[in-house]
N, C-alpha and C positions, 0 to 999 in steps of 0.2 A: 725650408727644406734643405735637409744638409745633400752637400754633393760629395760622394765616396772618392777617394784618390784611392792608390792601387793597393792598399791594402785587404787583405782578404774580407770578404762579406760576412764569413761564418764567425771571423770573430767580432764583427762589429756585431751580429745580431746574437750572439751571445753574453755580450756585454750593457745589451738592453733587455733585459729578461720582462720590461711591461711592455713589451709592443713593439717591431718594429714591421713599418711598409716599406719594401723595397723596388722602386721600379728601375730594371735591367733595361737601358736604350742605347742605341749606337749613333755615333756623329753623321751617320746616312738616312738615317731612319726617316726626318721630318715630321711632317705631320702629324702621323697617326700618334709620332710618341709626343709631338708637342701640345696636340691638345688635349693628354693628360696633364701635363704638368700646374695646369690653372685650377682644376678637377682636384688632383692629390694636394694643394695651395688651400684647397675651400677646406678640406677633410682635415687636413693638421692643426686648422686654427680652431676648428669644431672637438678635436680629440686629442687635447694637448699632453695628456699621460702617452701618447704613442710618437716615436721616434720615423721618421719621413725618410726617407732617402733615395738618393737617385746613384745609379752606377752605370758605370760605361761596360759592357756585355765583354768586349776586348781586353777586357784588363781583370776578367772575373772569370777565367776561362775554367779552376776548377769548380767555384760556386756552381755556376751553369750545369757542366757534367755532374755534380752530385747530385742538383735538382731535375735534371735533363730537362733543362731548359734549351728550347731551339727554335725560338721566336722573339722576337721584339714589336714591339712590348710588351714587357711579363710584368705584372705586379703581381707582388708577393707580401703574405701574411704570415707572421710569425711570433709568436706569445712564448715565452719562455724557452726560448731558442727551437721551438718546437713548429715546424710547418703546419699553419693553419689554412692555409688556401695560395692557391695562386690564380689568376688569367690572364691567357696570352692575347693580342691582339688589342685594337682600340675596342673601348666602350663609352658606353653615354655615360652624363654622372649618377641616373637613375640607377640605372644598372652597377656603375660602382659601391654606391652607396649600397643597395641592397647587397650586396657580395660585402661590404667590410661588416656591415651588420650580423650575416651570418655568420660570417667566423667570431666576432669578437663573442657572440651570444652564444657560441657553441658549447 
């Protein structure tokens, strides 16, 4: 899973036009964002056409406003630079899995 340094998100996930997951976390967050990170780790080795990434919320601050994003953690789904899903908050991998499923099958 690549980790985003400050460069803007729009253009990385433009630059991936098969896929890209991106989860927005902050160095305070802890757990809830840490135990996605083993969760989004099982899904990338599963779904290797799709591009993983993790970004720090602070250093994405327009990403965020364009999405209006105002939680941590947000994963987000995007196919052809085009938002396909997001959700905020921890989930199980049950529930992740069925959420990447829906979007990718949309």
């Amino acid at each position: 899973m690549l980790l985003a340094d400050n460069s803007p998100l729009s253009e990385f996930v433009e630059a991936n036009p098969d896929g890209v997951i991106v989860m927005l976390t902050a160095e305070w967050c802890g757990r809830p964002c840490d135990s996605l990170v083993p969760i989004l780790e099982r899904l990338e080795s599963e779904h290797p056409h799709l591009t993983f990434v993790i970004a720090d919320y602070e250093a994405q601050g327009d990403f965020m406003a364009e999405h209006d994003i105002t939680a941590v953690p947000t994963v987000m789904a995007f196919v052809d630079g085009e938002l396909r899903g997001a959700t905020m908050f921890a989930r199980n991998e049950a529930m992740i899995r069925l959420e990447l499923s829906e979007v990718l099958n949309a």
